[in-house]
N, C-alpha and C positions, 0 to 999 in steps of 0.2 A: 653142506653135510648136516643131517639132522642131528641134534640133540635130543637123550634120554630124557632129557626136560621136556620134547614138547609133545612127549607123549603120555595122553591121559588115559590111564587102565581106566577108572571107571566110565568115562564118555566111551572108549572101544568099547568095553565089556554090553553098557547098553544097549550100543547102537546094533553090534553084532544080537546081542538077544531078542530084540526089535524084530528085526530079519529073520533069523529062526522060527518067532512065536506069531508071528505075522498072519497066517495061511490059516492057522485053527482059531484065533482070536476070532477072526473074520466069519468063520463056520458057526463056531460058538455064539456069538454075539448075535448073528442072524438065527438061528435057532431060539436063544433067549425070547428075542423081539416077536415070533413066531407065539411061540408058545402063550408071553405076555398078553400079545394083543387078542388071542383067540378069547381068553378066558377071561378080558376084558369085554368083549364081542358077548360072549354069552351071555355076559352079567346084566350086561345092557339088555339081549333080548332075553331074558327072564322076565325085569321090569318091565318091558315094550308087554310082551304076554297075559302079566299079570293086570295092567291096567285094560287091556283089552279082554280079557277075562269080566272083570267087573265089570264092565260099560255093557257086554253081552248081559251080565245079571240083569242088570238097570233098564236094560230093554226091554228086559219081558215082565217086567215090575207092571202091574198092570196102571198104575199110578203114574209112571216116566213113561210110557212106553212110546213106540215112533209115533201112532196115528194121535192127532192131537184135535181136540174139540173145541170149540167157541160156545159159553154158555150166557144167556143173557135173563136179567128177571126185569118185571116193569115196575117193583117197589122194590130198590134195594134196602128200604128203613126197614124193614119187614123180615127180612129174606136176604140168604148169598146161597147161593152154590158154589161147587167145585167137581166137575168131572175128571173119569179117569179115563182112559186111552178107549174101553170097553162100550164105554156111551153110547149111544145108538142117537141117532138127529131124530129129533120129535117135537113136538109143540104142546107145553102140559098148563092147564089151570088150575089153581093150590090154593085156597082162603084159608087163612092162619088163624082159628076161632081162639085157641087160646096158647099161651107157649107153658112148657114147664118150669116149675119154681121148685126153690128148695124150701123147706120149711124151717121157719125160724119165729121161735120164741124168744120170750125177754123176763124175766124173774125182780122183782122190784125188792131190792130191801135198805133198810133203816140203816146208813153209814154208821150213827153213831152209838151200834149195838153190836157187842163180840159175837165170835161165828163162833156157831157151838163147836162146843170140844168132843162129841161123841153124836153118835146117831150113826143112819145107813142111805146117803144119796142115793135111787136107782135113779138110771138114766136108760130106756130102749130107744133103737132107730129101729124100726121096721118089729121084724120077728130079733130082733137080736136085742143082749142088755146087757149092763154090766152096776157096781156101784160103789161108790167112794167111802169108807173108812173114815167118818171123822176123827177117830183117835188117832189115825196115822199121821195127820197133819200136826206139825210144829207148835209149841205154843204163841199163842197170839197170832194165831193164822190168820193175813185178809184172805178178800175175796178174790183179788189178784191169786194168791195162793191156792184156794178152793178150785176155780178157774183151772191155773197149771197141773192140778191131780186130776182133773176131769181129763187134759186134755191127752196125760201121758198115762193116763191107764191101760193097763197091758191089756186088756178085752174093750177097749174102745176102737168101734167097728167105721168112726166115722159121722164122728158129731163134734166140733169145734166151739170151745167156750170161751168168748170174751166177758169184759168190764166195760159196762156204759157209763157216762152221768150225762145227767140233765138237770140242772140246776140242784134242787136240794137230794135228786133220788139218784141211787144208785141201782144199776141193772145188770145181772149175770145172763147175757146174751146166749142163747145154744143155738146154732146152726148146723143144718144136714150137710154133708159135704155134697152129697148127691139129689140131684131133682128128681123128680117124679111123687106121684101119691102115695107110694106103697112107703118112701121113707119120711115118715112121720116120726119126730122127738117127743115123748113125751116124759116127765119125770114123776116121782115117787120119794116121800122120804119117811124116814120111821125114827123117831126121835129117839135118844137115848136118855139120860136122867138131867145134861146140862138143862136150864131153863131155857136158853138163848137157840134152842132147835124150833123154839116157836116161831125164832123170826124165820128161818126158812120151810116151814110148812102154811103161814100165811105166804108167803114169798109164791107158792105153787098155787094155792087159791086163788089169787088173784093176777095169774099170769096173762099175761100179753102175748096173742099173735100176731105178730107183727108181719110174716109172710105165709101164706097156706102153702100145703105142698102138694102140687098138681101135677098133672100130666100135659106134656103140647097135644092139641088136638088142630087134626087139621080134615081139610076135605078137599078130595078132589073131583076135578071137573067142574067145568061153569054152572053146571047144571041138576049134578046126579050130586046124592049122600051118600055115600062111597066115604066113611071117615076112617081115619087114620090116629090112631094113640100113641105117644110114646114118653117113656119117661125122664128121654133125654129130649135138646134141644137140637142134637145132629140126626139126623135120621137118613142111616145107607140106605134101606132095603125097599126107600118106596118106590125109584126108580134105576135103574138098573146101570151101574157104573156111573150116579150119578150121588153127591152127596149136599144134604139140604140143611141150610143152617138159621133156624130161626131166632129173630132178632126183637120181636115187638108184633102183637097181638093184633089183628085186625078189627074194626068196627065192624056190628050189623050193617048191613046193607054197600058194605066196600067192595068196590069191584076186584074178584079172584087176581092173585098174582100170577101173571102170564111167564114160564118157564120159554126157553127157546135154544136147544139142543142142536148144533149143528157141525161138521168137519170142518176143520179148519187146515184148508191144503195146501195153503203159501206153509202155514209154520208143522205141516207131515212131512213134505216135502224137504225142506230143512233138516227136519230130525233124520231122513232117510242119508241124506248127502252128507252131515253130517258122521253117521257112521259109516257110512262107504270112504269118508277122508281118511279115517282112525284106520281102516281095514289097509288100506292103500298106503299109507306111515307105514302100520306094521310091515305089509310087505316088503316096503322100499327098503327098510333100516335092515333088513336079510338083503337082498339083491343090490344094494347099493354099498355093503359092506365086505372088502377084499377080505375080510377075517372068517366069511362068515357063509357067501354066495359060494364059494368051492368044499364049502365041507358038504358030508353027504347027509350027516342030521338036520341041520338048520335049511338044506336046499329041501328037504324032503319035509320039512313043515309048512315052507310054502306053497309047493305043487300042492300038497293034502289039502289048505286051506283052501286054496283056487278050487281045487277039485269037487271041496263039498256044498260051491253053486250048483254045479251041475246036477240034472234027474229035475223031478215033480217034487213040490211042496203042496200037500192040498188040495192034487189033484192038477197043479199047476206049474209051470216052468217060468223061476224068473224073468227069463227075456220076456214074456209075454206080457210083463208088468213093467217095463224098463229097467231091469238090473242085468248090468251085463257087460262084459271084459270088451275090452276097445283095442284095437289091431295093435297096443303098444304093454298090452299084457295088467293095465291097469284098469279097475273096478269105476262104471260109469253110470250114470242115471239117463234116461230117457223122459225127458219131465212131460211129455206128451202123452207117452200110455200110462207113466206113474197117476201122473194128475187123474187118467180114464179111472183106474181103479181105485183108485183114493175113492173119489165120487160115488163110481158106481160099484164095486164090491168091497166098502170097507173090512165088514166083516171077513171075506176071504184074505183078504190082505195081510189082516191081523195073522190067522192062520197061519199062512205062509212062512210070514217073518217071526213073529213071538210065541206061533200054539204048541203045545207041547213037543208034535214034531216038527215045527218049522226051522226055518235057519239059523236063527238063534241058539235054540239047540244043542243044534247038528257042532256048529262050529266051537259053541264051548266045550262040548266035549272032546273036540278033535284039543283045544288049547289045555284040557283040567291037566292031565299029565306032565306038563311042562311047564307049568306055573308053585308045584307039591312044593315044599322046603326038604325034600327028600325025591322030588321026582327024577325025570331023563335029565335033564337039564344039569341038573345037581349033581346026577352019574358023568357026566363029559364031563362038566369042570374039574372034576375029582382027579379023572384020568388026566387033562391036559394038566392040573398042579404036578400029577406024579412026574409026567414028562419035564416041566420045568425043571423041578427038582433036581434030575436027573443031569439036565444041562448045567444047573449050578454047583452040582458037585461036581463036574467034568470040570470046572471053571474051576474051581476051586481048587481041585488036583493040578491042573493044568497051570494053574497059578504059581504051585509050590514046584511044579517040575520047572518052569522058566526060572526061576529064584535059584535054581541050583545049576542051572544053564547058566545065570549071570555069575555067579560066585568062580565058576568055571574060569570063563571068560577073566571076569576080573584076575583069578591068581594068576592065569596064563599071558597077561599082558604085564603085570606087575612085576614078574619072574623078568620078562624082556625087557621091560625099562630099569630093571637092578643087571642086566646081562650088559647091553648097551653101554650102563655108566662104568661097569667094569670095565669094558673094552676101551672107550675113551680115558679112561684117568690110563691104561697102560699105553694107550698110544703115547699120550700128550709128557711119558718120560722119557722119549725119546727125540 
């Protein structure tokens, strides 16, 4: 016969609410995981979009872009270049007659004489001027001092003043920030009543050029005078998508430097495959994700992306360059007709994929909307949070109605084990 003792109200009371709460836990909790993992799924492809987003910018960057150039010069002491995607293959000759300098003077004065307490420094670079205050400097101001008011003058356009020595002399250096001829330093001073303004008015008399300030001049062709000025040492605009960086001036009679402009189709080739992989990720991380492949937004970003290879680029159809979906629904290259039109129509090519209607594009805009910090993307997640929501208040209601299920249970088993001990203590008097 049992005993009142070996009956536990709270182990029944559980076990029974166990059982009851059992069937919607199960509902709830997989609805939870649902909800969880979708708007975990999105988040992820927000990021997947967004980086894919950028990479399309970068593509059409005519600097990054897919088609890639091989540049070579026969003096590199001289000369570098750097082409952009845009380059065209050519064969150019460039004699480097002189390169641009920046202009710099040098001001000599007497160390062991005070800088005047008044007068008016001017200092112009080009058409612009501006002028120091000596009364505004401190007393007992060096030249160090005079220097730092040159340099942080609120109308200094762009002239840089150090402190030299050389043995017993010292020198207030001004340098142009900028090269070419047009910026030339020159200064000016108008003494006020100190005596010691003499020392910098001899100081300009007797200045030093120490660098002229020029322009690069260059020429092209082996043969013709065809020159070229500029008063930088970079120079875009002399060949086209290509950039020239001169380094040291050539001699009379120096054989021209031989430019050599050409595709370069192993590393186009790369840049193409390379974003067909990027393109191919994004897709997989949708159709390879159970959160993600059955909803109808995120399948319907797919198909659109897929969709907008298809039609003319340029007059052109991808396949007919090697870009093209493979019987397993993934983005593949044809490196046989890729390589043909690398070669033989860079320029359409370019088209194609980066010009302002080409692929690149096409596909960023099909991605700009779903990458916003307010876009579609941002509206789903919204909705799926609301739905969670909704599940964890269910849980949470559901929580407090089981808790009142067990309290149930508990009085109702506790009632029987006080019922029980009644009945046996009346037996056992008999």
């Amino acid at each position: 016969m049992s005993s009142a003792l070996s009956i536990d109200p709270a182990n029944l009371a559980s076990q029974y609410t166990q059982i009851e709460r059992q069937a919607k836990d199960q509902i709830l909790s997989t609805q939870y995981k649902k909800y969880n993992n979708q708007i975990k799924a999105f988040t992820d492809l927000k990021t997947n979009l967004s980086n894919f987003f950028d990479a399309l910018d970068d593509y059409q960057n005519p600097e990054n872009g897919l088609l890639s150039n091989t540049a070579a010069v026969s003096n590199d002491a001289a000369m570098s270049i750097t082409t952009s995607a845009d380059a065209v293959s050519g064969d150019y000759d460039i004699f480097v007659e002189q390169t641009a300098q920046a202009h710099q003077i040098a001001l000599s004065f007497d160390p062991t004489q005070p800088l005047a307490t008044d007068g008016e420094f001017g200092v112009s670079l080009g058409a612009d001027s501006f002028s120091v205050d000596l009364t505004s400097l401190a007393a007992g101001a060096t030249l160090n001092d005079f220097a730092s008011a040159i340099n942080n003058h609120v109308d200094n356009t762009g002239v840089k003043a150090t402190v030299m020595r050389s043995g017993t002399e010292t020198f207030l250096v001004l340098t142009s920030d900028e090269t070419g001829a047009a910026n030339t330093v020159a200064t000016t001073f108008t003494p006020g009543t100190d005596a010691n303004g003499a020392n910098i008015t001899n100081a300009i008399a007797t200045q030093q050029e120490l660098t002229s300030a020029q322009d690069a001049i260059v020429k092209l062709g082996a043969n013709s005078n065809i020159t070229v000025t500029s008063a930088s040492n970079q120079l875009d605009d002399v060949i086209d998508g290509v950039t020239i960086n001169l380094t040291q001036a050539q001699q009379a009679g120096d054989t021209p430097i031989h430019v050599s402009i050409a595709q370069d189709n192993k590393e186009s080739v790369e840049n193409i495959q390379q974003f067909i992989d990027k393109f191919n990720t994004l897709l997989s991380s949708i159709t390879g994700n159970d959160a993600l492949k059955r909803d109808v937004m995120a399948s319907g970003i797919g198909r659109s992306l897929r969709n907008d290879f298809q039609g003319e680029f340029a007059g052109q159809t991808l396949f007919s360059v090697g870009i093209e979906f493979d019987r397993y629904g993934k983005l593949s290259v044809d490196t046989t007709k890729l390589e043909d039109a690398i070669a033989n129509q860079p320029e359409q090519l370019t088209q194609m994929l980066t010009g302002p209607d080409g692929l690149m594009a096409k596909l960023e805009q099909r991605v700009e909307p779903y990458t916003k910090s307010y876009g579609l993307i941002n509206d789903k997640k919204n909705t799926l949070q609301a739905s969670l929501n909704l599940v964890v208040d269910k849980q949470q209601r559901h929580e407090y109605s089981m808790e009142q299920v067990y309290n149930r249970y508990l009085s109702q088993f506790t009632q029987m084990q006080i019922t029980i001990s009644k009945l046996e203590s009346s037996m056992g008097q008999f």
